[in-house]
N, CA and C atoms as an extended XYZ file, in Angstrom:
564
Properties=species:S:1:pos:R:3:atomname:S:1:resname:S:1:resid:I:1 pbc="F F F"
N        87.540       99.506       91.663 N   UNK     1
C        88.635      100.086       92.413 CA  UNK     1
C        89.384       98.966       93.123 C   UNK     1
N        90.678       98.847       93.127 N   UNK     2
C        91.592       97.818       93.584 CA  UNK     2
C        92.361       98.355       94.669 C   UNK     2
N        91.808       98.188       95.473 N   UNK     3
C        93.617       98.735       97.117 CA  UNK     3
C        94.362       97.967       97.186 C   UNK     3
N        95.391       98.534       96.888 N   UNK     4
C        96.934       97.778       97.096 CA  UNK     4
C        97.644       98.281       98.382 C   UNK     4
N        98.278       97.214       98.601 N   UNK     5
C        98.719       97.502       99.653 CA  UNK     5
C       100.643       96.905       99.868 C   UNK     5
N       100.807       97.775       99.835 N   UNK     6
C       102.383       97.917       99.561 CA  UNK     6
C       103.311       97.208      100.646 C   UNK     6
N       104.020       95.618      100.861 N   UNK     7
C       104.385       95.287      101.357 CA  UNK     7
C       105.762       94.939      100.894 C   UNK     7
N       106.461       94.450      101.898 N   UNK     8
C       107.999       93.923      101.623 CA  UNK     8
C       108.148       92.594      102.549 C   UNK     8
N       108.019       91.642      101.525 N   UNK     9
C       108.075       90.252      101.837 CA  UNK     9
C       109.199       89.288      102.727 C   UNK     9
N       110.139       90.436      102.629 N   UNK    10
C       111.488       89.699      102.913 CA  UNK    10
C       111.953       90.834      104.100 C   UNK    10
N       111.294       91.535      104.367 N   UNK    11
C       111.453       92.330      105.799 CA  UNK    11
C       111.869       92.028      106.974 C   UNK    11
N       113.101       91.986      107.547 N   UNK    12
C       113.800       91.777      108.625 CA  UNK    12
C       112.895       92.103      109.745 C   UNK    12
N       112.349       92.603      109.975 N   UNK    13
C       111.940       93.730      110.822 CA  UNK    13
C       110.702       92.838      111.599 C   UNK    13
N       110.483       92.201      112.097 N   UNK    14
C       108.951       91.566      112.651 CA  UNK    14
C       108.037       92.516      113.137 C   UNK    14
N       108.203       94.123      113.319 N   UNK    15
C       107.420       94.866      113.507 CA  UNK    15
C       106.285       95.063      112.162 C   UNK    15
N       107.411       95.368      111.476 N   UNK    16
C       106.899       95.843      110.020 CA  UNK    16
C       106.009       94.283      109.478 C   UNK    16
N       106.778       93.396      109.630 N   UNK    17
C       106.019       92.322      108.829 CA  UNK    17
C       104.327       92.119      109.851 C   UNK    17
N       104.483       91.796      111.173 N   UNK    18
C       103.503       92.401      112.269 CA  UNK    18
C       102.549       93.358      111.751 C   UNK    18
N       103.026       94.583      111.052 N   UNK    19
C       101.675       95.335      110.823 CA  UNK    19
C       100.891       95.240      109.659 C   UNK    19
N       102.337       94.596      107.986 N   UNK    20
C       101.811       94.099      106.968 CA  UNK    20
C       100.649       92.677      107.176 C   UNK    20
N       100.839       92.050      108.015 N   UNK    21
C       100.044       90.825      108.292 CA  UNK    21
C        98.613       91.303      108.973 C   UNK    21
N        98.887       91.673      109.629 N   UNK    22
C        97.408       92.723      110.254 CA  UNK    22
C        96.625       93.276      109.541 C   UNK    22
N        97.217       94.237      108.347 N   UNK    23
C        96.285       94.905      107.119 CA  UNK    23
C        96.005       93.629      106.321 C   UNK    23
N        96.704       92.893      105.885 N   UNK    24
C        96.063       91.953      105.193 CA  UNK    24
C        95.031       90.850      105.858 C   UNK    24
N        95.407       90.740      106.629 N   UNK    25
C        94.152       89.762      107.373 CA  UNK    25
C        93.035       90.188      107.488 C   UNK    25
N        92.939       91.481      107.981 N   UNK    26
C        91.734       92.583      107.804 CA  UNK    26
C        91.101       92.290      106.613 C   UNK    26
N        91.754       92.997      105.747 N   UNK    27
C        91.547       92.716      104.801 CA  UNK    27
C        90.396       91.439      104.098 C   UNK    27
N        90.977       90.842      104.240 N   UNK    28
C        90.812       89.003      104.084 CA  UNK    28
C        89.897       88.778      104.794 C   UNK    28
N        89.942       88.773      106.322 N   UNK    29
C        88.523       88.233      106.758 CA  UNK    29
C        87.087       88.891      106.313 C   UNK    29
N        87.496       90.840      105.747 N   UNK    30
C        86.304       91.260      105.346 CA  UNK    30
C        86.080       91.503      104.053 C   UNK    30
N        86.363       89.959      103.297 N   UNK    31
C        86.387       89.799      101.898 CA  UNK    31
C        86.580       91.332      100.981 C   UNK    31
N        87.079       92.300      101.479 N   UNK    32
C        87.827       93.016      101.053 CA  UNK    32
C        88.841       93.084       99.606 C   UNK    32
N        88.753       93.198       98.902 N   UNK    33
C        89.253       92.750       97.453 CA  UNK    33
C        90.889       93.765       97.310 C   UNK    33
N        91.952       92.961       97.357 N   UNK    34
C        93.125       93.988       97.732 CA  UNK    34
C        94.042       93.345       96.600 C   UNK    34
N        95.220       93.922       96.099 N   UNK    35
C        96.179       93.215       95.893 CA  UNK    35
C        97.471       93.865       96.600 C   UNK    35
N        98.660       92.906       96.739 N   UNK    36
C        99.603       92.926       97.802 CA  UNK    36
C       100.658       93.059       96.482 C   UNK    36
N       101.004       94.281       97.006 N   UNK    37
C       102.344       94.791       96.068 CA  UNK    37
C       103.940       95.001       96.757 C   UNK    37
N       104.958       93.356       96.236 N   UNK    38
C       105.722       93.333       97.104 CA  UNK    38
C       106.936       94.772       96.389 C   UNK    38
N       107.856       95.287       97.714 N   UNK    39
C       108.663       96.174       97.281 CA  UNK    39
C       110.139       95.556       97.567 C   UNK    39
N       109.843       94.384       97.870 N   UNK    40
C       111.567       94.120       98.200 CA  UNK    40
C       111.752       93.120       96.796 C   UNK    40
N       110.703       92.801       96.607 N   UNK    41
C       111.531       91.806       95.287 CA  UNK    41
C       110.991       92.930       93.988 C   UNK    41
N       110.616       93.903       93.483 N   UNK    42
C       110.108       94.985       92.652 CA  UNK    42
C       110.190       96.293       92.526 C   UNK    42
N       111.483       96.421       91.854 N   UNK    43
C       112.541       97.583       92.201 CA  UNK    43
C       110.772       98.929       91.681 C   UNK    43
N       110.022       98.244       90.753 N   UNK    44
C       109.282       99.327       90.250 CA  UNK    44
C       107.890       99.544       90.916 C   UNK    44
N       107.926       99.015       91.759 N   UNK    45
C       107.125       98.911       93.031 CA  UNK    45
C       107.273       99.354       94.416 C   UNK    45
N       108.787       99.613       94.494 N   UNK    46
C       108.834      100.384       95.786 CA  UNK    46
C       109.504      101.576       95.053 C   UNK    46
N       109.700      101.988       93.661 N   UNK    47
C       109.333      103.235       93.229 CA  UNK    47
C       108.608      103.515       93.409 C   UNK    47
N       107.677      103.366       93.155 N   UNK    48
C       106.141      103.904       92.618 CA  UNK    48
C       105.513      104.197       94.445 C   UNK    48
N       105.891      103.585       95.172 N   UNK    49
C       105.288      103.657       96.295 CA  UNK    49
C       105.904      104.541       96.942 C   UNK    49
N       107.388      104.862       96.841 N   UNK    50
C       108.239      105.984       97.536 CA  UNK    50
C       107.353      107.425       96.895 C   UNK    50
N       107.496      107.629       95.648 N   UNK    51
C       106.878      108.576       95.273 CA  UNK    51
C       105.183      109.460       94.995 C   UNK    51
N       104.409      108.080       95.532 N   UNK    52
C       103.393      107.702       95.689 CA  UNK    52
C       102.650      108.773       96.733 C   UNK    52
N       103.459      108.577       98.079 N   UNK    53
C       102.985      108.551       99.449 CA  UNK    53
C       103.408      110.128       99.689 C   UNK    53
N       102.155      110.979      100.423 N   UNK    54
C       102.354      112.393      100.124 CA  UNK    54
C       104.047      113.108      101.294 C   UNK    54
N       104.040      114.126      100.524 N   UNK    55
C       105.191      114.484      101.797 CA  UNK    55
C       105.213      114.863      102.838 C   UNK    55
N       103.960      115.075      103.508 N   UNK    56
C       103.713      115.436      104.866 CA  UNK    56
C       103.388      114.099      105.660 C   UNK    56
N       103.141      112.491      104.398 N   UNK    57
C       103.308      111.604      105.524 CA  UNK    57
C       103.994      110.808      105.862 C   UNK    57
N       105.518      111.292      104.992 N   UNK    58
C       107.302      110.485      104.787 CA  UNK    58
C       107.767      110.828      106.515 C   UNK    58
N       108.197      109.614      106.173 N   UNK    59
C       108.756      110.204      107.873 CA  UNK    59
C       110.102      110.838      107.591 C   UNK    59
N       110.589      111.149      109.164 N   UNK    60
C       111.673      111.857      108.895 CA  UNK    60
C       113.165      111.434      107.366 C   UNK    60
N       113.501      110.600      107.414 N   UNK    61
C       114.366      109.871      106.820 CA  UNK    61
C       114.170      110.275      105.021 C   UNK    61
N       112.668      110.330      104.804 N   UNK    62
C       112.209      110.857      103.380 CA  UNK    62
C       111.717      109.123      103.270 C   UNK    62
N       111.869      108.239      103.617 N   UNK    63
C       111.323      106.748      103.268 CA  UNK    63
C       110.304      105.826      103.885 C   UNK    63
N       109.328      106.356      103.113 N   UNK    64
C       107.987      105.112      104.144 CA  UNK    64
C       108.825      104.385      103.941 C   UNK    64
N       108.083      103.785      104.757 N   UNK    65
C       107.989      101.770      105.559 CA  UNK    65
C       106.963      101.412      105.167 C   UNK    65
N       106.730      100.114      104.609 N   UNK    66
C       105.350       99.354      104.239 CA  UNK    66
C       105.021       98.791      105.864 C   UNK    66
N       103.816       98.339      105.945 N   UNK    67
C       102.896       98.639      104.889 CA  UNK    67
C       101.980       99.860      104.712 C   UNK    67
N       101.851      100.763      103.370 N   UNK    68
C       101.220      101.645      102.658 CA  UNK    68
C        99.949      101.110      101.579 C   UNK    68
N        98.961      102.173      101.962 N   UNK    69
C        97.881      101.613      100.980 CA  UNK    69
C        97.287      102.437      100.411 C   UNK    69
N        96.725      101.932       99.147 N   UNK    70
C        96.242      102.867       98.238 CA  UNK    70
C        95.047      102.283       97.482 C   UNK    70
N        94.448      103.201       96.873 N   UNK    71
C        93.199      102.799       96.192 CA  UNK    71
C        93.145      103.548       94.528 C   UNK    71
N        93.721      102.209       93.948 N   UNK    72
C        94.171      102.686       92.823 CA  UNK    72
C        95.305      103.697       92.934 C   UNK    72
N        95.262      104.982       92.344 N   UNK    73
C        96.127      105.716       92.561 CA  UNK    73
C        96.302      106.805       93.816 C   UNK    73
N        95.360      106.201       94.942 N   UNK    74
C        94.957      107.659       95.526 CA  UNK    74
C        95.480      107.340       97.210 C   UNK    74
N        96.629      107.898       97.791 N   UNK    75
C        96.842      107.020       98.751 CA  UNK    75
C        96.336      107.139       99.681 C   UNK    75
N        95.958      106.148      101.030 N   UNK    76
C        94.678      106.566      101.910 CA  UNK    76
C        95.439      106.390      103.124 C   UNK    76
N        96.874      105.810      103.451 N   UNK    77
C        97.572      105.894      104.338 CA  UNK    77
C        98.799      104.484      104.557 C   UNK    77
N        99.172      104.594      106.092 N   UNK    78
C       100.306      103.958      106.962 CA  UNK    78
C        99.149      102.972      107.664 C   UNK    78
N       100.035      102.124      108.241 N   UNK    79
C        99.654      101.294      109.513 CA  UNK    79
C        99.018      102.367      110.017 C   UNK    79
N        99.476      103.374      110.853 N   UNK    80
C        99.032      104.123      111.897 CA  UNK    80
C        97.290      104.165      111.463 C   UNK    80
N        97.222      105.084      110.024 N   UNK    81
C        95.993      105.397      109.780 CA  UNK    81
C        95.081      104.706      109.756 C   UNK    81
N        95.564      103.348      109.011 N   UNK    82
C        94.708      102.156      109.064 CA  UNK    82
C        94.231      101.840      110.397 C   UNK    82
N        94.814      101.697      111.394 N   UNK    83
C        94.606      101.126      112.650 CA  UNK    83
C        93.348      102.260      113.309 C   UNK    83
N        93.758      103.157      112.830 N   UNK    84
C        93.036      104.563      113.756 CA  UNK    84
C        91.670      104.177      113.280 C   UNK    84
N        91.317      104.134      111.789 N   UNK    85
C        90.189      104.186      111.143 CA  UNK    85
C        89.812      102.813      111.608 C   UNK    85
N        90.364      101.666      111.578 N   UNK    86
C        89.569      100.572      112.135 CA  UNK    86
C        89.463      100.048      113.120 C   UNK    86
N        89.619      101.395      114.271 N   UNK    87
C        89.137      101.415      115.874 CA  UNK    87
C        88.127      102.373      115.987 C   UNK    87
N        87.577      103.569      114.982 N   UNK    88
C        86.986      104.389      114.749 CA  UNK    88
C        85.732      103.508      113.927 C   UNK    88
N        85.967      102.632      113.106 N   UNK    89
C        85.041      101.832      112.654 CA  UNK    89
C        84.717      103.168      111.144 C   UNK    89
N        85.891      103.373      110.768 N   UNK    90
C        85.544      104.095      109.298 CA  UNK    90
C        86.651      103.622      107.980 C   UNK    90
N        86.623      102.125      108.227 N   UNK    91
C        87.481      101.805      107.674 CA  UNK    91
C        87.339      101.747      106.403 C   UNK    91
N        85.756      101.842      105.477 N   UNK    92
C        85.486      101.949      104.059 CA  UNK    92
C        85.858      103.528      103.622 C   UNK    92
N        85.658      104.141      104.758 N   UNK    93
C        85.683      105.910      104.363 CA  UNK    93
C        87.563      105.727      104.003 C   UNK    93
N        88.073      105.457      105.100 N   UNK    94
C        89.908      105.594      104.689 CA  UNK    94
C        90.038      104.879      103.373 C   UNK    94
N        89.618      103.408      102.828 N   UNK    95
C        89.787      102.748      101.947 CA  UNK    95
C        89.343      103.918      100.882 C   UNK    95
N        87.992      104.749      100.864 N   UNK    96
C        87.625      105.480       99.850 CA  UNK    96
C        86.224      104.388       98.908 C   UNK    96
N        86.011      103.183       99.826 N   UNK    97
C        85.239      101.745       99.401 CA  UNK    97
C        83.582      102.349      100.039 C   UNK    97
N        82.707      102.154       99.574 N   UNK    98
C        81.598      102.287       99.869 CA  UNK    98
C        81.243      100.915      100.813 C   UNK    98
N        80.650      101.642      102.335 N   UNK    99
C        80.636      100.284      103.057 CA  UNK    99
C        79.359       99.041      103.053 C   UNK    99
N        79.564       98.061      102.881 N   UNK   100
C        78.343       97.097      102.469 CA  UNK   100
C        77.114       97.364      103.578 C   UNK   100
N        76.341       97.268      103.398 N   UNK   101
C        75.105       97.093      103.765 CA  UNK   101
C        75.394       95.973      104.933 C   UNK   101
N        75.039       96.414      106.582 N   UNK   102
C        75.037       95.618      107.587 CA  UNK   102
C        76.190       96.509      108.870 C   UNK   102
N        77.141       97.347      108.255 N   UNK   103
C        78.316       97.501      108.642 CA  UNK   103
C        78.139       98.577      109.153 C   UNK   103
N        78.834       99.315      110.862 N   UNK   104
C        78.957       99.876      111.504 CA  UNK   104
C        78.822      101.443      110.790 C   UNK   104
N        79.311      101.219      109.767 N   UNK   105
C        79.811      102.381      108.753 CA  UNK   105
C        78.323      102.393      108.559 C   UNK   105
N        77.873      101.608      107.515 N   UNK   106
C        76.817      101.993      107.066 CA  UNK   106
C        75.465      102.661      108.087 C   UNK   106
N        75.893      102.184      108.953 N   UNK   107
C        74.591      102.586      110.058 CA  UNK   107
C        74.667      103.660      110.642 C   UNK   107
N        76.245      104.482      110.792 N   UNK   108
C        76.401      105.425      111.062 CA  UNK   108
C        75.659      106.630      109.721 C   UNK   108
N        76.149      106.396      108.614 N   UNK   109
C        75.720      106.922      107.691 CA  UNK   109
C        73.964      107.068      107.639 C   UNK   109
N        73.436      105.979      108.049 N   UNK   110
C        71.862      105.438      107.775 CA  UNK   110
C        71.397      106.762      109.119 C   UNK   110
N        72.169      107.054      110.120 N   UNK   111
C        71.155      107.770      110.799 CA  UNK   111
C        71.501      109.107      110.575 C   UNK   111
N        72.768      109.419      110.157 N   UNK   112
C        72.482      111.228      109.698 CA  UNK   112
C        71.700      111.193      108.377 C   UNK   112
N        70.984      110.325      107.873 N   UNK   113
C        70.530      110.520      106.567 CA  UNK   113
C        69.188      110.001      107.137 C   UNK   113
N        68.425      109.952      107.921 N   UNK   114
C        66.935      109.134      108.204 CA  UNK   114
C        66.050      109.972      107.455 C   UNK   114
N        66.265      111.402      107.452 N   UNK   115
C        65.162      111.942      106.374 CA  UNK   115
C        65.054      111.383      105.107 C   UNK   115
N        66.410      110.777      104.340 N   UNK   116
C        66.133      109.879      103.221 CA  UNK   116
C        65.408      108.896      103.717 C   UNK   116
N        65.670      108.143      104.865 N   UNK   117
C        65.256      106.883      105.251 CA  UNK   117
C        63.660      106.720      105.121 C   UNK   117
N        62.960      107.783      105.700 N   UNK   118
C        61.758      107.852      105.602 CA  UNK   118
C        61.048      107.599      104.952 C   UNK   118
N        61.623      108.435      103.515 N   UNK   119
C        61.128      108.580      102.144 CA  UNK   119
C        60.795      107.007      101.401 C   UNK   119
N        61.395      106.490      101.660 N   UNK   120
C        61.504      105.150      101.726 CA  UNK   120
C        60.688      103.909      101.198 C   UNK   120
N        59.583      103.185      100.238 N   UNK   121
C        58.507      102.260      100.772 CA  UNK   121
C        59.051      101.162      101.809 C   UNK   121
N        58.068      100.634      102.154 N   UNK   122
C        58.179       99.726      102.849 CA  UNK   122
C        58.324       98.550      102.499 C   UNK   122
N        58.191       98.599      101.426 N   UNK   123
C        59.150       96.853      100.427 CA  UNK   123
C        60.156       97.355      100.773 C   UNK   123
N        60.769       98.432       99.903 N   UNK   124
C        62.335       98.471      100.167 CA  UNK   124
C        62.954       98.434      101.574 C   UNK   124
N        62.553       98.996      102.707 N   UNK   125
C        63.027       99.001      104.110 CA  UNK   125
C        63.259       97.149      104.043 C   UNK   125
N        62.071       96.847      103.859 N   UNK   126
C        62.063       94.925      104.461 CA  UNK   126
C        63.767       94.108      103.727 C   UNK   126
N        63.901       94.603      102.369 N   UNK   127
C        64.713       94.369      101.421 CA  UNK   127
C        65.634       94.796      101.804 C   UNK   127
N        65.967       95.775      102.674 N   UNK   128
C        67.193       96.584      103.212 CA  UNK   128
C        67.211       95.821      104.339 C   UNK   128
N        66.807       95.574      105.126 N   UNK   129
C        66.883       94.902      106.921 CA  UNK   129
C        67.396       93.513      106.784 C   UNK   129
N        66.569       92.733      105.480 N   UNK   130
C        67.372       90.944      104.920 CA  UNK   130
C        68.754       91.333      104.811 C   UNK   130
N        68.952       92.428      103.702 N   UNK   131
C        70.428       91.845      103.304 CA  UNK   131
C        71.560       92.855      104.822 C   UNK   131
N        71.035       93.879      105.529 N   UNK   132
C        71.514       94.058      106.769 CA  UNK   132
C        72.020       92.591      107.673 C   UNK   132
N        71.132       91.891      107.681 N   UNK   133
C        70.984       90.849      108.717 CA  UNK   133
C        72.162       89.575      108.092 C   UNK   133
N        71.597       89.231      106.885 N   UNK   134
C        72.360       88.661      106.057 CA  UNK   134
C        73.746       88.971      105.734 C   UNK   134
N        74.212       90.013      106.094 N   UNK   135
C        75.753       90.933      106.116 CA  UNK   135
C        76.501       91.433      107.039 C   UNK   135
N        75.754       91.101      108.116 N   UNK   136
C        76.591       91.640      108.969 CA  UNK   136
C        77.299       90.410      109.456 C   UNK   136
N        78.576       91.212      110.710 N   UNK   137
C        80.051       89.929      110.612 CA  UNK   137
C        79.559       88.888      111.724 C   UNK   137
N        80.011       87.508      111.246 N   UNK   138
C        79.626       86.910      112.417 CA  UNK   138
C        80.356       87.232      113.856 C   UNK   138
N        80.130       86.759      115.142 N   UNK   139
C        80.293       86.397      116.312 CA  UNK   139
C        82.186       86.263      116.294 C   UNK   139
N        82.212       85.472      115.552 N   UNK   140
C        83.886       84.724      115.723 CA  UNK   140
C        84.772       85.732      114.559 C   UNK   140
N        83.901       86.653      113.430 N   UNK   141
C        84.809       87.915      112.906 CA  UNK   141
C        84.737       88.996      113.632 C   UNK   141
N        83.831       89.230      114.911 N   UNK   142
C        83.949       90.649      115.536 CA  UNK   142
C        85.012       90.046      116.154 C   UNK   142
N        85.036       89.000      117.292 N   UNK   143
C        86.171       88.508      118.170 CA  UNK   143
C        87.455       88.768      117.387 C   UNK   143
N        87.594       88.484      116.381 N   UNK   144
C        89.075       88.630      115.477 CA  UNK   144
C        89.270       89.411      115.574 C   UNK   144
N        88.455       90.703      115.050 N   UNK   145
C        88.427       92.320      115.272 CA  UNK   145
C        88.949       92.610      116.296 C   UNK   145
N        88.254       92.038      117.343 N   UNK   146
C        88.667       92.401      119.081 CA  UNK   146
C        90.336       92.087      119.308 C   UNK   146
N        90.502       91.124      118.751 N   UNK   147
C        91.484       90.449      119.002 CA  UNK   147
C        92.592       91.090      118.517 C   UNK   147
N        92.375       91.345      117.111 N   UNK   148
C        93.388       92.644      116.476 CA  UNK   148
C        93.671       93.550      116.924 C   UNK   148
N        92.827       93.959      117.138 N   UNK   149
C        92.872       95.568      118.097 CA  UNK   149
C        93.340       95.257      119.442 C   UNK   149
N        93.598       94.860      119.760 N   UNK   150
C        94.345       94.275      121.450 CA  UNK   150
C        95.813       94.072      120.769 C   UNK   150
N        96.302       92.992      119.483 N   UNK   151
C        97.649       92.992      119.340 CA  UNK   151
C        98.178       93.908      118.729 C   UNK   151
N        97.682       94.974      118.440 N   UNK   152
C        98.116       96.246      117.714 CA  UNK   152
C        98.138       97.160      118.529 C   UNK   152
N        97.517       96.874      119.561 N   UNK   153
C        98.072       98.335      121.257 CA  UNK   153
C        99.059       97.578      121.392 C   UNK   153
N        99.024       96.497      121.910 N   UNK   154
C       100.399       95.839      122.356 CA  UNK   154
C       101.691       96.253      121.363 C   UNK   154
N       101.790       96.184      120.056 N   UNK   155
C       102.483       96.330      118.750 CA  UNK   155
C       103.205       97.611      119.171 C   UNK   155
N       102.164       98.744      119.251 N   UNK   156
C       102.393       99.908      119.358 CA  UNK   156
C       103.184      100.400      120.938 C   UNK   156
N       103.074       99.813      122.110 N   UNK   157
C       103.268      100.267      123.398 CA  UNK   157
C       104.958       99.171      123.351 C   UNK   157
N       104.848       98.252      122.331 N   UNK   158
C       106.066       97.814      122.652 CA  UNK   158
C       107.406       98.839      121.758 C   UNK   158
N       106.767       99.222      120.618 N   UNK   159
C       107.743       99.771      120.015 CA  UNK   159
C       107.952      101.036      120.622 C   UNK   159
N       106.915      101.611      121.302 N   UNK   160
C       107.377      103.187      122.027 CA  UNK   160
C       108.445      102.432      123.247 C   UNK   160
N       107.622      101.008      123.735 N   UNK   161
C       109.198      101.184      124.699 CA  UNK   161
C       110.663      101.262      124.136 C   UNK   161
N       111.024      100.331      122.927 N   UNK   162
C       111.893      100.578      121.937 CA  UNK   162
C       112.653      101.604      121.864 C   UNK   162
N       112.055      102.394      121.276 N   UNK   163
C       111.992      103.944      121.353 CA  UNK   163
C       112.462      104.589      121.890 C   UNK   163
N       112.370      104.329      123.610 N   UNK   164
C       112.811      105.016      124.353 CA  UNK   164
C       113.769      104.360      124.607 C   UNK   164
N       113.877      102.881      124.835 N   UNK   165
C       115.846      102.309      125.024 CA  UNK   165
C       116.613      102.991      124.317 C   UNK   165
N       116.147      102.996      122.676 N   UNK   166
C       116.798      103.565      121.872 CA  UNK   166
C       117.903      104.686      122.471 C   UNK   166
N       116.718      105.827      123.257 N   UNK   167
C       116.861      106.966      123.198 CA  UNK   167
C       117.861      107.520      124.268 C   UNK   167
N       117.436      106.229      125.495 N   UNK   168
C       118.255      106.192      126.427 CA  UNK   168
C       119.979      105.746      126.246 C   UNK   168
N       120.061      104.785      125.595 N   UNK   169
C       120.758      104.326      124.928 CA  UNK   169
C       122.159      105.563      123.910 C   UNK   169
N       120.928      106.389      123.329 N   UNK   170
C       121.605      107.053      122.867 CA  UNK   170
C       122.787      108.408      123.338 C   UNK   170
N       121.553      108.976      124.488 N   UNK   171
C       121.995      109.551      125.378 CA  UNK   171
C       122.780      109.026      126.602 C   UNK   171
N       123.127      108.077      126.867 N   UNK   172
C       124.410      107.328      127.486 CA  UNK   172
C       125.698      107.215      126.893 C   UNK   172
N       125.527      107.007      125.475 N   UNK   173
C       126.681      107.167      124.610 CA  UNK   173
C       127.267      108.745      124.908 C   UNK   173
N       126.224      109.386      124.186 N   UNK   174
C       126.880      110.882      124.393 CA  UNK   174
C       127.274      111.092      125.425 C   UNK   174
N       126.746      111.133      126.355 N   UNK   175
C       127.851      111.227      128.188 CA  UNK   175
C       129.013      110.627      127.914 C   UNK   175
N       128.861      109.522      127.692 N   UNK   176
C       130.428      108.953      127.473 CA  UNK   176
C       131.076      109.495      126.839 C   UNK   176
N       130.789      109.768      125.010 N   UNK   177
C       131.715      110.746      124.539 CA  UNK   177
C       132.180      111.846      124.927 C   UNK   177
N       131.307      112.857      125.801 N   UNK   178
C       131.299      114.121      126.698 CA  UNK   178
C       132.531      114.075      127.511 C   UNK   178
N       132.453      112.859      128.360 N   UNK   179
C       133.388      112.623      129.324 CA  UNK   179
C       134.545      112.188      129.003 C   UNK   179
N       134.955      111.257      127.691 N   UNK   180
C       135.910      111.364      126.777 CA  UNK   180
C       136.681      112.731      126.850 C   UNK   180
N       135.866      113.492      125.843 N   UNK   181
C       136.555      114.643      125.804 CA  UNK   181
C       136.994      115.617      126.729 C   UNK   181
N       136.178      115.384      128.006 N   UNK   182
C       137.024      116.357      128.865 CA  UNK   182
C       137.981      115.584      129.207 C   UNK   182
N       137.977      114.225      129.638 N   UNK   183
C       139.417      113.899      129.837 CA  UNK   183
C       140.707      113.589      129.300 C   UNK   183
N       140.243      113.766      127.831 N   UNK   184
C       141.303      114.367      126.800 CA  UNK   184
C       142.068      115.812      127.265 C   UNK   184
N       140.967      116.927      127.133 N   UNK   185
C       141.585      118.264      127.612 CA  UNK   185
C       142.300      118.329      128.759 C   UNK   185
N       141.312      117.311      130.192 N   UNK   186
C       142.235      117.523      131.341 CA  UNK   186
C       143.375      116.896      130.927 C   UNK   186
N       143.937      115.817      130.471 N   UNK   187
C       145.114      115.285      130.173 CA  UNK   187
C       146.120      116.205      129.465 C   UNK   187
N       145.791      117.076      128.666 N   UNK   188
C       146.527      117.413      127.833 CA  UNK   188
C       146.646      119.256      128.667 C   UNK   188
């Protein structure tokens, strides 16, 4: 299984490129096996990805924004989702990736299942605990983790302020036009 992850290379936008760089680094530091499918230089690539992505998760406009990801053909989400699942620590479940042996995931899994666990010999437990120990992230990849997740609240709390200039912004105009027009009518 291959996750692609649907980017646009030439993206004005430093938000957008901001969150494409984030999934891929993820990615990357957790040897994660992805390929990066650009849509600004691959007219048949940001087809495939417009039509791809279900309709309850197009935003208003009808046009994701990369970055979008998928697993093989099956799409598993947005920035948003990604981020959610890898503050939730279920980031193999969103991928649809079975999580390696050592990983938050897996251990969650390991204790609603201990009645398998039991069943178990005790060669295999010893054989399971090496490659646990042996797999899990070092010291300086949780910190990255940490670290991500701190510039992606920030990411997010800056663009809601955005948002709201926008909005303010917008609604200042309209007063003005408002007030335009009545002093058209009073004039006339």
């Amino acid at each position: 299984m291959v996750i692609k992850v649907f980017v646009a290379t030439s993206s004005g936008s430093t938000a957008i490129k901001k969150k494409q760089q984030e999934v891929v680094g993820f990615l990357e530091a957790n040897k994660i096996d992805f390929q990066q499918m650009d849509i600004a230089g691959d007219e048949d690539n940001r087809k495939w990805m417009r039509e791809n992505v279900p309709g309850e998760k197009k935003p208003q406009n009808g046009i994701p924004l990369p970055p979008q990801i998928f697993n093989e053909e099956r799409y598993c989400g947005d920035f948003e989702s990604f981020f959610s699942a890898k503050e939730e620590n279920i980031i193999y479940s969103f991928l649809g990736l079975a999580p390696p042996p050592g990983t938050k995931e897996t251990e969650k899994s390991d204790t609603t299942n201990e009645a398998e666990a039991h069943t178990e010999d005790s060669a295999n437990e010893g054989t399971h605990e090496e490659s646990q120990s042996a797999q899990s992230p070092s010291e300086d990849q949780q910190e990255n983790k940490e670290e991500d997740a701190a510039t992606g609240e920030e990411e997010k709390q800056e663009e809601e302020k955005q948002e709201e200039e926008k909005q303010e912004g917008e609604e200042k105009q309209e007063a003005g036009e408002e007030k335009e027009e009545v002093e058209e009518q009073e004039e006339s």
